[in-house]
LUMNUKE-197054 format. One line per 5 residues: number of its first residue (from 0); their letters; for each residue x, y, z of N, C-alpha, C, CB. Coordinates in steps of 0.001 Angstrom, whole numbers, padded with zeros to 6 digits. Glycine has a CB too. Layout:
LUMNUKE-197054
NUM) a) X,Y,Z,X,Y,Z,X,Y,Z,X,Y,Z ~ ...
end
This chain:
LUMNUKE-197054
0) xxxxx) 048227,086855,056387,049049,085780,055873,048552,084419,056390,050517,086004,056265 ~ 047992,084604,057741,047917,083019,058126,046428,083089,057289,047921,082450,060175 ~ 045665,083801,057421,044392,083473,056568,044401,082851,055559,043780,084376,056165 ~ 045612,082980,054332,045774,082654,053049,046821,081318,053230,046332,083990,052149 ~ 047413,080964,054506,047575,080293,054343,046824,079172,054731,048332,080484,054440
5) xxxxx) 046203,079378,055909,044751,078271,056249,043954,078197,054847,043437,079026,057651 ~ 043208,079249,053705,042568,078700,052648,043361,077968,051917,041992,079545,051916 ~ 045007,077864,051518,045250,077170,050752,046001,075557,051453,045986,078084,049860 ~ 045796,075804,052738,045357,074272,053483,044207,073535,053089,045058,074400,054957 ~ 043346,074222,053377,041887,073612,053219,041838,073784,052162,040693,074068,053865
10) xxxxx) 042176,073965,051069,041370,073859,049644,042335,072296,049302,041667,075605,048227 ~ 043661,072580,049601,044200,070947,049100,043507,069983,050345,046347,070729,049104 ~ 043357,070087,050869,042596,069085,051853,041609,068625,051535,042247,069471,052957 ~ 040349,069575,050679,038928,069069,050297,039821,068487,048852,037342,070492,050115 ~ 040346,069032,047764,040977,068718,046649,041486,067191,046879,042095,069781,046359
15) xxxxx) 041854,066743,048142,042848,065126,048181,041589,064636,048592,044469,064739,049451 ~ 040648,065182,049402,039450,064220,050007,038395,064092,048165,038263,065400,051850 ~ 038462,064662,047275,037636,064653,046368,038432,063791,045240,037187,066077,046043 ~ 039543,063632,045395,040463,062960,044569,039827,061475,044870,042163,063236,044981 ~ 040428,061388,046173,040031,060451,046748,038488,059331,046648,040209,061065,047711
20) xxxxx) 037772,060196,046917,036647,059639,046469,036318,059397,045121,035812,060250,046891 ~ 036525,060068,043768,036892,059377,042997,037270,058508,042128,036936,059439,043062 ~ 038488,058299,043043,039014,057323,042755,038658,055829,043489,040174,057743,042857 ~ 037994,056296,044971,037219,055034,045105,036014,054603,043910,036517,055185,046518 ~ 035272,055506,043913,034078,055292,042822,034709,054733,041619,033265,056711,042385
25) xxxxx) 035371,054970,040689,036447,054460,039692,036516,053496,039966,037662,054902,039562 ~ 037367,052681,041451,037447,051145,041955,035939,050451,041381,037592,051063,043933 ~ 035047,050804,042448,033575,050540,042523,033338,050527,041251,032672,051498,043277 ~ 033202,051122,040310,032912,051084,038783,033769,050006,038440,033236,052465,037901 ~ 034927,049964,038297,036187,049066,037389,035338,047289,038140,038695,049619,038218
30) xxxxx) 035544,047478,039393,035248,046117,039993,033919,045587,039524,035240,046177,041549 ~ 032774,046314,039856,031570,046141,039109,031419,045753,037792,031004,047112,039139 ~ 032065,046209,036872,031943,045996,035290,032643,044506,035808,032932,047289,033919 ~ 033429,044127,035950,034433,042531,035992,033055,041492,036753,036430,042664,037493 ~ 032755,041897,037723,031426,041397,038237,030078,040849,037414,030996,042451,038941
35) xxxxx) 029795,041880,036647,028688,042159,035614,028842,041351,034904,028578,043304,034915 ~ 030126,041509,033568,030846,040459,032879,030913,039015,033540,032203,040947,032695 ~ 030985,038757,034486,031168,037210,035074,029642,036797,035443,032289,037116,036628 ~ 028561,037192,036045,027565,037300,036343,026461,037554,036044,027659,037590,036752 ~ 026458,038912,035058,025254,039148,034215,025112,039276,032642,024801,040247,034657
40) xxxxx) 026488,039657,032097,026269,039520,030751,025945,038632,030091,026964,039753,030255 ~ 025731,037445,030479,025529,036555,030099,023743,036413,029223,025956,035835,031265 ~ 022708,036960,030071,021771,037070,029899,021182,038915,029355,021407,036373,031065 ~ 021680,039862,030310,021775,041316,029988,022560,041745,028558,022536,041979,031218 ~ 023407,041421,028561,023872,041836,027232,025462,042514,028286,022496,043220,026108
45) xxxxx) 026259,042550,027232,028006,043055,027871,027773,044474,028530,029459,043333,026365 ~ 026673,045115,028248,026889,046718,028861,025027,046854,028650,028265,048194,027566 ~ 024670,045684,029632,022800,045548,030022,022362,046026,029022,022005,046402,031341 ~ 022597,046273,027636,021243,046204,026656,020583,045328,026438,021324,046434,025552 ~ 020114,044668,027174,019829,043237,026593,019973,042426,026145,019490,042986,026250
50) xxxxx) 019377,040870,025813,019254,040169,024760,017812,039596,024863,020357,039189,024654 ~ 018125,038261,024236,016132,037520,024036,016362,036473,025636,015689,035833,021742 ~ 017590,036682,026687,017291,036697,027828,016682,037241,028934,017804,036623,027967 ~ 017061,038168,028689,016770,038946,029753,016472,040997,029193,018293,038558,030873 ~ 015769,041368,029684,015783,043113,029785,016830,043790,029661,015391,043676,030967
55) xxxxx) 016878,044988,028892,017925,046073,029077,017680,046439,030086,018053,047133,028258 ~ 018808,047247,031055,018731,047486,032565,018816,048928,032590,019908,046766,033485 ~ 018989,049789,031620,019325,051376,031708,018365,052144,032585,019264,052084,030243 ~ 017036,051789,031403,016365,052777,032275,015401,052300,033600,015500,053568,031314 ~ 015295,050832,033712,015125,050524,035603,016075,051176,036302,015358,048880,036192
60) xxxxx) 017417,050998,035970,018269,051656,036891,018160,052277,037313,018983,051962,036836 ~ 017889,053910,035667,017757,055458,036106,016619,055548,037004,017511,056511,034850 ~ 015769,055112,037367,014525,055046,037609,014189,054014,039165,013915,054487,036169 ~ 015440,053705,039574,015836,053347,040844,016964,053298,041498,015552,052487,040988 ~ 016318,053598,042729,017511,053882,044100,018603,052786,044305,016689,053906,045709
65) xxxxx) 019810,053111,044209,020896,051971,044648,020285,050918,045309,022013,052467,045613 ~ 020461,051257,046468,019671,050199,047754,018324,049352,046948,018818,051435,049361 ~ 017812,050029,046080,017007,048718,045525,017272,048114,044822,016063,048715,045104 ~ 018051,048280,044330,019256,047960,042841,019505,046760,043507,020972,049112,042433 ~ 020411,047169,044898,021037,045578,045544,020320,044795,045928,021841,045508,046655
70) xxxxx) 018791,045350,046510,018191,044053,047093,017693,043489,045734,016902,044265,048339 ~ 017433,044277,045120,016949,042979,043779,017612,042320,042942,016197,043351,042783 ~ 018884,042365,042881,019964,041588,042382,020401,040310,043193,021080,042476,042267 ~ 020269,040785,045055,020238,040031,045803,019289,039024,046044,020401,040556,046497 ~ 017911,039542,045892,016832,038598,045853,016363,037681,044811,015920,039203,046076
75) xxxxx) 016599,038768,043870,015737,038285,042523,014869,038388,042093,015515,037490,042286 ~ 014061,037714,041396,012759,037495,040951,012201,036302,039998,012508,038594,040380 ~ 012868,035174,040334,012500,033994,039825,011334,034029,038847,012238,033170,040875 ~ 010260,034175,038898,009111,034153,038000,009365,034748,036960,007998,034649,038447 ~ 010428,035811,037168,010441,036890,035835,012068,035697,035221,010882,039406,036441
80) xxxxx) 012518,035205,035886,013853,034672,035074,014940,035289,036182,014077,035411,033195 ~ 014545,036263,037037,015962,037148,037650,016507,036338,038876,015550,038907,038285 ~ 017314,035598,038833,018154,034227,039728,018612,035712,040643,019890,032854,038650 ~ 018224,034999,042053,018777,035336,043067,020389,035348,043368,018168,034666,043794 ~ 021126,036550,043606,022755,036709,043437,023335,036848,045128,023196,038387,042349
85) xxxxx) 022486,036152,046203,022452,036348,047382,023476,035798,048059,021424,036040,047791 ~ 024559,034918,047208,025973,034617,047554,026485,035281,047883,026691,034256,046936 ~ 026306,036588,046792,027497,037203,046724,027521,038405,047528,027825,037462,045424 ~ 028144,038490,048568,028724,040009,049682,028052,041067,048923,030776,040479,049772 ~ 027316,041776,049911,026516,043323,049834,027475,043949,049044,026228,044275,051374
90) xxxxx) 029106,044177,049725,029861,044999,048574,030034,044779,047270,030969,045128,048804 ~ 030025,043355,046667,030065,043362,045611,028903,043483,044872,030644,042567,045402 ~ 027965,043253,045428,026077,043685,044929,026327,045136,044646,024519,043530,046456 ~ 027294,046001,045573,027313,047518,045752,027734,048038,044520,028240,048041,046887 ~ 028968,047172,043723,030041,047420,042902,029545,046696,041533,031463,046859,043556
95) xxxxx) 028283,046064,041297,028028,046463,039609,026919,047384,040083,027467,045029,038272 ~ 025963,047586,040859,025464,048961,040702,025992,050059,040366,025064,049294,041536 ~ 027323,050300,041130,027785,051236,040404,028064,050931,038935,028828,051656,041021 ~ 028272,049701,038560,028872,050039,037195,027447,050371,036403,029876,048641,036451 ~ 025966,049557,036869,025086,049911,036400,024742,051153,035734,024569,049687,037060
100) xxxxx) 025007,052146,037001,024735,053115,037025,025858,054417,036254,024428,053069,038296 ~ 026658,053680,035510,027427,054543,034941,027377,054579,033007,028853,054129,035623 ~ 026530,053535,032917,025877,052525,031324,025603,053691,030729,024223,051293,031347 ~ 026021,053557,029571,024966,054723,028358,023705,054141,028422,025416,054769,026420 ~ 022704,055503,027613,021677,054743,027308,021765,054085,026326,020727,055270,027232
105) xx) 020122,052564,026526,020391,051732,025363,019619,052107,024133,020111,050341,025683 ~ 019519,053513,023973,018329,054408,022428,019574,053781,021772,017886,056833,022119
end
């Protein structure tokens, strides 16, 4: 009995810790897209397909690691057109990656 009742401890325990996370990522996504929209659609297009500004962002994304995601949003790349976003707090650099990273493709 206590066995079955320790597994059905621990299964709602990992179940609220997975909820949980989640629903942070969800935040991180929701906040990111509002970010994106204020910051990059402008040139990317409303959901990074592009325009005759700037590159679709899908498949750089798929094709890179978070952490580089932020430093190059953070840094930039002036020569190419990509304005340095180095104002803005690591977390929110953190939070359109995620939304980046959640984009359909642009086929």
């Amino acid at each position: 009995m206590k066995a079955i009742t320790g597994f059905i401890l621990l299964s709602v325990f990992v179940l609220t810790v997975a909820t949980l996370d989640a629903k942070d990522e969800t935040d991180m996504v929701r906040a990111g897209q509002k970010l994106f929209a204020r910051y990059c659609a402008e040139c990317h297009g409303p959901t990074g397909q592009g325009t005759d500004r700037a590159p679709a962002l899908q498949s750089y994304v798929k094709n890179s690691q978070p952490a580089m995601l932020v430093s190059f949003i953070k840094n930039g790349k002036l020569r190419a057109g990509m304005p340095s976003w180095s104002r803005l707090p690591d977390q929110r650099l953190s939070q359109i990656v995620s939304y980046l990273q959640v984009l359909p493709d642009s086929r």
